[in-house]
C-alpha positions in Angstrom: 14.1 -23.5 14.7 13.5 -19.9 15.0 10.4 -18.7 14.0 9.7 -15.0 13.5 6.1 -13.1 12.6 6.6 -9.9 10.5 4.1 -7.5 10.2 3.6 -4.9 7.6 1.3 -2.1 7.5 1.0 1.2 5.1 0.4 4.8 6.7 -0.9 7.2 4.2 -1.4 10.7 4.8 -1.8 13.5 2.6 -2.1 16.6 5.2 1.7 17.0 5.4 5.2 15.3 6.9 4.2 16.5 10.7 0.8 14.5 10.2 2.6 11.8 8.7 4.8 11.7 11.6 1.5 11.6 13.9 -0.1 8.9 12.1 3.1 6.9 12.5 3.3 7.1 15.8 -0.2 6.9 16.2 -0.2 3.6 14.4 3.0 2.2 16.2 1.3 2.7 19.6 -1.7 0.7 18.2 0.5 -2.2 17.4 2.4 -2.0 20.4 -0.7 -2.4 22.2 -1.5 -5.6 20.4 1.9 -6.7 21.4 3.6 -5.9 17.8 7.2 -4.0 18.1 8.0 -1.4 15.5 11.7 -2.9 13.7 12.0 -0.6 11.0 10.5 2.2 8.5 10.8 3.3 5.2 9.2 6.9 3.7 7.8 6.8 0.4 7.7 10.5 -0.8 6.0 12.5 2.0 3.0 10.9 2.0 3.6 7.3 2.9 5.3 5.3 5.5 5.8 1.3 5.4 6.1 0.0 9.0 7.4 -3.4 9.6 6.6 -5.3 13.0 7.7 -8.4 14.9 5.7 -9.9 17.5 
């Protein structure tokens, strides 16, 4: 039995795409640090970001 722990967290920012890109990677490197690995991303307009995580 496999059994997998997803993750998903919202990243809103309304400054702008570079700040969005900042915030995402700001908010990857927190996860990483609580052992959480980034998988996969969608945009949602240039405002938002949905990260999904594994442990």
């Amino acid at each position: 039995m496999i059994n997998l722990v997803y993750k998903s967290v919202v990243v809103e920012c309304s400054t702008g795409v570079e700040d969005l890109a900042k915030a995402i990677e700001k908010q990857a490197g927190e996860m990483l640090n609580k052992g959480y690995k980034l998988v996969t991303m969608s945009t949602i307009g240039a405002d938002k970001a949905i990260l999904v995580f594994k442990i």
